[in-house]
C-alpha positions as CSV (number, residue, x, y, z in Angstrom):
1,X,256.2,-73.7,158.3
2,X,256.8,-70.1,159.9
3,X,256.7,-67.3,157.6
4,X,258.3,-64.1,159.1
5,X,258.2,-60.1,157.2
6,X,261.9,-59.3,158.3
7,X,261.1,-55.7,157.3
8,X,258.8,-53.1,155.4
9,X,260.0,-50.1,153.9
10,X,258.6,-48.3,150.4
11,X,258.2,-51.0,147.7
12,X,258.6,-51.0,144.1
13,X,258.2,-53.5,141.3
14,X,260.6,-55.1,135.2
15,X,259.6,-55.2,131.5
16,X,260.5,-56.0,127.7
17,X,258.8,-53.4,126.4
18,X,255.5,-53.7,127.4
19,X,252.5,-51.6,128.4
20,X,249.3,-51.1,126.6
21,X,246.4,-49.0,126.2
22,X,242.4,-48.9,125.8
23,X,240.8,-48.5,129.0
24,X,238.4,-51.4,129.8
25,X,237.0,-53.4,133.0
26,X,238.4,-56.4,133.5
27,X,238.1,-59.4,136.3
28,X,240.5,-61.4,137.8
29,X,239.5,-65.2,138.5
30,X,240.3,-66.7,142.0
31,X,243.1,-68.7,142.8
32,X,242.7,-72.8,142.7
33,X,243.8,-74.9,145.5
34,X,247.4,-76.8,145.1
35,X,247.1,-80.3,146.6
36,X,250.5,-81.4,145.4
37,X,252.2,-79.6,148.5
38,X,255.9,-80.0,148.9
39,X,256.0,-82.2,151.5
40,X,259.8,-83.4,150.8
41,X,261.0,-79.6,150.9
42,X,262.6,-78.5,154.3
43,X,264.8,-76.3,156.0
44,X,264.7,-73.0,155.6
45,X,265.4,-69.7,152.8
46,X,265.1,-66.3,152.7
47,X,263.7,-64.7,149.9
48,X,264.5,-60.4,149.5
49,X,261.3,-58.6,147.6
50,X,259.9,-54.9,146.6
51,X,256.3,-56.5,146.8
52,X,254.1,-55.0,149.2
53,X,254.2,-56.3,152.7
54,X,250.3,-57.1,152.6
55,X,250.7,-59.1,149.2
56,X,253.6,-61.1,151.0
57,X,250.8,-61.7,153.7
58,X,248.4,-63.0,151.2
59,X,250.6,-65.6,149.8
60,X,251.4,-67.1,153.7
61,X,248.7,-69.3,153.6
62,X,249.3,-70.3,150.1
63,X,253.0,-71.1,151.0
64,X,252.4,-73.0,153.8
65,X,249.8,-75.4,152.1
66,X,252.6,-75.9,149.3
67,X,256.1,-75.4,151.6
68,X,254.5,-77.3,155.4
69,X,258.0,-78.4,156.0
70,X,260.0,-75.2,155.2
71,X,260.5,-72.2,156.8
72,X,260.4,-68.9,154.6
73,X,261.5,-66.1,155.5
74,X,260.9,-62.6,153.8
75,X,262.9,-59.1,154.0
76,X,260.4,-56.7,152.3
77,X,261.6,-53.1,150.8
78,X,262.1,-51.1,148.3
79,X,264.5,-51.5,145.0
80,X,267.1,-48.8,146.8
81,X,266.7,-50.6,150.3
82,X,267.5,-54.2,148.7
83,X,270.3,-52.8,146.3
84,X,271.9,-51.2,149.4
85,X,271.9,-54.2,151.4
86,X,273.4,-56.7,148.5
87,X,276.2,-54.4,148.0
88,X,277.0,-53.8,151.7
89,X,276.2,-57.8,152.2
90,X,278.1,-59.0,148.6
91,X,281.5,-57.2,150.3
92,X,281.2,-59.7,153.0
93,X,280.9,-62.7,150.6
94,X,278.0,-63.8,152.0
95,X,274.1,-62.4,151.3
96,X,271.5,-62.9,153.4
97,X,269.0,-64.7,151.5
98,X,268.8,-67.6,148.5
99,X,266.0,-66.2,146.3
100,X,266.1,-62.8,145.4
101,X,262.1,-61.2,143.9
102,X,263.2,-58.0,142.7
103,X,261.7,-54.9,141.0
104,X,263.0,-55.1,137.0
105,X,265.4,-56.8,134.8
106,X,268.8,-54.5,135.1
107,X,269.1,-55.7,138.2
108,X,269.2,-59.2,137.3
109,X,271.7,-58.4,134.4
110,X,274.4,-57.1,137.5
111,X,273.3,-60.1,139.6
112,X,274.7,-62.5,137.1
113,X,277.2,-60.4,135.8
114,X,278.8,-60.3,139.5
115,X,278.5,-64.4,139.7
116,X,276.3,-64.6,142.6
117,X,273.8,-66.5,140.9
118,X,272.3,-69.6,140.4
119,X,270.8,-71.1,137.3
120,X,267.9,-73.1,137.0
121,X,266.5,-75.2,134.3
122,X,262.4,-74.3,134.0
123,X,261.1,-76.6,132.0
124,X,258.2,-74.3,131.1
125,X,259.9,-71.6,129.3
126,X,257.3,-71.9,126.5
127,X,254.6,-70.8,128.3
128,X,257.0,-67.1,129.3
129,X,255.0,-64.3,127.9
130,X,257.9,-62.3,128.8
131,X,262.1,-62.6,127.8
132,X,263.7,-64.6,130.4
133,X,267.8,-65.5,130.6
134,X,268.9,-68.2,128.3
135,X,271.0,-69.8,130.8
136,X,268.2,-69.9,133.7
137,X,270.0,-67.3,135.9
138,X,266.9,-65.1,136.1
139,X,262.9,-65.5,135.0
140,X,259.9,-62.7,134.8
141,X,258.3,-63.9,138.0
142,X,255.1,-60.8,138.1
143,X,254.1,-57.6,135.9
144,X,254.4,-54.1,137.3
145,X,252.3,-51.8,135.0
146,X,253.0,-48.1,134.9
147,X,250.5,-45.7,134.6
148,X,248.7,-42.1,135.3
149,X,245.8,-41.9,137.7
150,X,243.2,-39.3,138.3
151,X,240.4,-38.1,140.5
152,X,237.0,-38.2,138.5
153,X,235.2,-36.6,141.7
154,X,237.9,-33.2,141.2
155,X,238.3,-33.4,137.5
156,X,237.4,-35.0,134.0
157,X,239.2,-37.7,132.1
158,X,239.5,-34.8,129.5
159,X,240.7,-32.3,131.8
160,X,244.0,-34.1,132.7
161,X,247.0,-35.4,130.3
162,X,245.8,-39.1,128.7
163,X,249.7,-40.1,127.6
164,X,252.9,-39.9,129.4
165,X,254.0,-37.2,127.0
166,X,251.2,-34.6,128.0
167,X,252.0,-35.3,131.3
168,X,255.1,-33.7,131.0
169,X,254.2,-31.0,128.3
170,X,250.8,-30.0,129.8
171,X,251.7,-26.6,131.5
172,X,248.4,-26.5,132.8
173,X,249.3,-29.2,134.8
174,X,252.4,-27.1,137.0
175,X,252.3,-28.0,140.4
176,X,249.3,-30.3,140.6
177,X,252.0,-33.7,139.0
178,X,253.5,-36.5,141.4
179,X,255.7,-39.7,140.5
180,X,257.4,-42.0,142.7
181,X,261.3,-41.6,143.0
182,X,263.4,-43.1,140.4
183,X,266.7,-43.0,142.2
184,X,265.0,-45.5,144.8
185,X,262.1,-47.1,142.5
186,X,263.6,-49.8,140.6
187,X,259.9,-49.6,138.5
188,X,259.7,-45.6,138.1
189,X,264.1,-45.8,137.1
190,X,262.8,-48.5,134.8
191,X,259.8,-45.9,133.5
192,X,262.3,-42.8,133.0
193,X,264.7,-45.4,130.8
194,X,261.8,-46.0,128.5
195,X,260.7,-42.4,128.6
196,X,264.3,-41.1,128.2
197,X,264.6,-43.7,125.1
198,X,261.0,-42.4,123.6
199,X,261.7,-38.4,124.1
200,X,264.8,-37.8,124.8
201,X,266.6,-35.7,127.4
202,X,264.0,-33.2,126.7
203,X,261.5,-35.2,128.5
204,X,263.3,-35.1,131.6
205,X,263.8,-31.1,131.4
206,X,259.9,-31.2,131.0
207,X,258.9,-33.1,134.1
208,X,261.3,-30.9,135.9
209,X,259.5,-27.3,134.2
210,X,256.2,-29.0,135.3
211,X,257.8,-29.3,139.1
212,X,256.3,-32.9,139.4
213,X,256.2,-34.0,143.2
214,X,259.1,-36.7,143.9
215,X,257.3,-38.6,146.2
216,X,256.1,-42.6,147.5
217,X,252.7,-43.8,146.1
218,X,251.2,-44.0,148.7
219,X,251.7,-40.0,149.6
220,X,250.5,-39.3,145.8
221,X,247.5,-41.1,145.6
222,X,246.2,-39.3,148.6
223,X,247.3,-35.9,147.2
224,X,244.7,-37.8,144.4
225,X,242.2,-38.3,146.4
226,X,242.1,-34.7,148.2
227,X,242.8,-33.0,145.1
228,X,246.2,-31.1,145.8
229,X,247.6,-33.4,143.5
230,X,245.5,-33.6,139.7
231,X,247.1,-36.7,138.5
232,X,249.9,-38.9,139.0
233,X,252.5,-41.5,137.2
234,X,251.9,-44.5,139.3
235,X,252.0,-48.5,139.6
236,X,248.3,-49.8,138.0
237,X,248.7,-51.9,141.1
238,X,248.0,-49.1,143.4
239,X,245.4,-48.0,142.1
240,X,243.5,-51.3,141.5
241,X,244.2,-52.2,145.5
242,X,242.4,-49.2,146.5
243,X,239.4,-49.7,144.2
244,X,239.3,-53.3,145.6
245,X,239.8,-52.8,148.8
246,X,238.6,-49.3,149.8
247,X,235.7,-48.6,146.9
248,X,238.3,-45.8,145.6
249,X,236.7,-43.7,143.0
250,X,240.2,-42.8,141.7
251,X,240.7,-44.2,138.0
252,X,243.6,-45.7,136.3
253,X,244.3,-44.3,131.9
254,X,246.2,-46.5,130.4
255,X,248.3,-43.7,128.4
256,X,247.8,-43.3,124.5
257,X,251.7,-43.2,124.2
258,X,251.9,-46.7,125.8
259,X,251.9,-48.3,129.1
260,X,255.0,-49.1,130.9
261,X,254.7,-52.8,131.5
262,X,257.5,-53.9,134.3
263,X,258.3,-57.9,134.6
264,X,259.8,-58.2,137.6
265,X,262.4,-61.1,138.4
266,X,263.0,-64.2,140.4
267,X,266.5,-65.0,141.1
268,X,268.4,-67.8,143.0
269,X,271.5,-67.1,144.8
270,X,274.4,-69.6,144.3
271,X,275.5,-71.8,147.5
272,X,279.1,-69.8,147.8
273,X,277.1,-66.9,148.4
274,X,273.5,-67.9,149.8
275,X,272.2,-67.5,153.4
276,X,271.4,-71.3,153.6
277,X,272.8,-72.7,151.3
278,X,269.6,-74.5,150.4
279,X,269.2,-74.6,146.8
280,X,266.9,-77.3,146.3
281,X,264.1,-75.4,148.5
282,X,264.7,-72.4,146.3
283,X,264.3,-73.9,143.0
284,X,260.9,-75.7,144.6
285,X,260.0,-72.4,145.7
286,X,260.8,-70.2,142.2
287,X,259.1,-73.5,140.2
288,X,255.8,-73.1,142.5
289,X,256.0,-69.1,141.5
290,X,255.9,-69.2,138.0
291,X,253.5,-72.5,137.9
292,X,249.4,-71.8,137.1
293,X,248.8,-71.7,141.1
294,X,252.0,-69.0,142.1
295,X,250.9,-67.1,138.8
296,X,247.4,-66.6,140.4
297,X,248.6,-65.5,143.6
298,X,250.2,-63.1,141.7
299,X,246.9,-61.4,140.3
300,X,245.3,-61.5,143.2
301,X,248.2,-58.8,144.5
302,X,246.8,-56.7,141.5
303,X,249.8,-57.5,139.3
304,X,249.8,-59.4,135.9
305,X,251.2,-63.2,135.5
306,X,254.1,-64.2,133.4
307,X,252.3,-67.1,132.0
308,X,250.8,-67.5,128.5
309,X,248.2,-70.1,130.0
310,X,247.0,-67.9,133.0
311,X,243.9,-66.3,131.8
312,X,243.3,-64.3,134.9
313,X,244.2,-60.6,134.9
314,X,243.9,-58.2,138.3
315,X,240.8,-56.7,139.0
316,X,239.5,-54.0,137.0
317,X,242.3,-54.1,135.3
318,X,242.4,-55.0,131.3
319,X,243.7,-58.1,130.1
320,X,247.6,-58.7,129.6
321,X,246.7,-59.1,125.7
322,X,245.1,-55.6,125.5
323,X,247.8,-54.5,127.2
324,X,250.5,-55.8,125.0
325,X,248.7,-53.9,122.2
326,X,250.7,-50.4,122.9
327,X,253.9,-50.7,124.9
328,X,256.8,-48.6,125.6
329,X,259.8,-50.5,125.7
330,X,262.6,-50.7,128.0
331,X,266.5,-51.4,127.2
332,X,267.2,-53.6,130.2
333,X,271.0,-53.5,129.1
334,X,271.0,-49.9,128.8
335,X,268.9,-49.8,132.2
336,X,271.7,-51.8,134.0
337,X,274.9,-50.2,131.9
338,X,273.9,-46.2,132.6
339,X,272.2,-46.5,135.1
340,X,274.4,-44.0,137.2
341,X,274.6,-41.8,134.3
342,X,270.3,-41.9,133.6
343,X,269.7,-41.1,137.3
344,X,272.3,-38.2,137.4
345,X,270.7,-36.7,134.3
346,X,267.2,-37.1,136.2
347,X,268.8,-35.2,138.9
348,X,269.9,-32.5,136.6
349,X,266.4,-31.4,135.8
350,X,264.1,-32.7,138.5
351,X,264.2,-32.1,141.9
352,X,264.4,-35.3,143.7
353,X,264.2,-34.8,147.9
């Protein structure tokens, strides 16, 4: 099977009002090896994501061993970049891929709404810790977890803002705030939609008074780690990546107000509309994603599973329970209905480059 990364570009990760709280250390159990591969499955799909190139990379060997007959293709980039390229691509009346992993739920609500979907029965719905469509046109596939980060080498845990709310309120904190851009983030547009509900309009109005930084993750977490930036609203995932990978010192606070938990979606496009028109490879492939095995892969890219049976959590992180404990919920109608109208009033009091 040949795997190929079409493209890379800033990534970005959907919830039911989740998120939690209670900072802990957790660890995250390694994957099991699949010997039921797919061997039947061939041809070839293209799947469009907002997960990071490098987890993409992870899962190649994984695929193969489960997919040795089918080629898989990926397109990798950010919510904006993927939105951008189904609208321009959904004119033509043809997209350019079958399965579609994309950063939170709205999107999937438009999707279907537009008729370019297909729906699949999964026969394990029970074990969905998150809400999933009724009629199989979209299912939580990975958990996105929004929260702030800090520097202990520049500054204390009690020095900085410990909830979302302080983070905007804090005036202290002028100048020295960064969050990723939710006009192109389909996670922070789904972070400002809960926020919006909790506070209000005011909360927007505050973050723009604290002149947070409008900026990729990747940029903020090293204005972290050099200290012109003292804390940031950022994906968990981030942060746990550079802690396993790098020895980070920088630390993850799961906000007293709630975490913003994001379950991201996994969507099959109908044959009218798909690139190859292979739709039994890409219900094999969305069935091996949310199965025990995919589900594992998934923690191992730092991001929580879906499943009710997957004990494994990312590393360092805490567990999925204790993160359920203290959420702040997202209207994923709302999300998808205004969303024109929620970014606009963003714009109105934060400066977004």
């Amino acid at each position: 099977m040949k795997k190929k990364i079409l493209a890379c570009l800033a990534a970005a990760a959907m919830t039911f009002g989740i998120a939690g709280c209670g900072q802990s250390s957790g660890t995250s159990g390694e994957t099991g090896g699949n010997t039921n591969t797919n061997t039947d499955v061939s041809g070839k799909i293209v799947i469009y994501t907002s997960m990071y190139e490098d987890i993409i990379d992870d899962m190649e060997t994984a695929l193969e061993k489960e997919f040795p007959n089918l080629d898989i293709e990926f397109f990798q980039g950010g919510s904006g970049t993927i939105q951008s390229k189904i609208a321009a691509e959904k004119d033509s009346g043809k997209l350019g891929c079958d399965v579609l992993m994309v950063a939170e739920p709205s999107y999937s609500l438009e999707l279907k709404e537009a008729g370019i979907l297909h729906p699949y029965n999964y026969s394990e719905t029970d074990k969905l810790v998150f809400d999933y469509d009724p009629e199989g046109y979209w299912y939580p596939v990975r958990v996105c977890n929004m929260v702030l980060a800090y520097n202990p080498e520049k500054y204390s845990k009690s020095e900085v803002p410990n909830s979302f709310k302080d983070f905007a309120e804090n005036t202290s904190m002028k100048d020295s705030l960064s969050m990723s851009n939710p006009l192109t983030s389909g996670t922070a547009y789904s972070s400002v939609v809960g926020l919006l509900d909790k506070y209000g309009e005011d909360y927007f109005k505050a973050l723009g008074t604290q002149n947070v930084a409008i900026e990729s993750g990747s940029v903020a977490l090293t204005k972290l780690e050099t200290g012109e930036c003292k804390e940031i609203m950022v994906l968990e995932e981030s942060v746990l990546k550079k802690r396993e990978e790098e020895s980070s010192k920088l630390e993850v606070i799961y906000p007293e107000d709630g975490c913003i938990a994001i379950p991201s979606t996994i969507m099959i496009v109908d044959n009218k509309y798909s690139a190859n028109a292979n739709t039994a490879a890409a219900e094999a492939v969305e069935e091996f994603f949310l199965s025990p095995e995919g589900q594992k892969l998934i923690v191992k890219g730092w991001m929580y599973a879906v499943r009710s049976d997957v004990e494994e959590y990312p590393y360092d992180a805490i567990p999925l329970s204790q993160l359920l404990e203290n959420t702040i919920p997202v209207d994923w109608e709302k999300s998808y209905k205004q969303r024109e109208e929620i970014r606009t009033k963003f714009q109105e009091y934060v400066t977004v480059p």
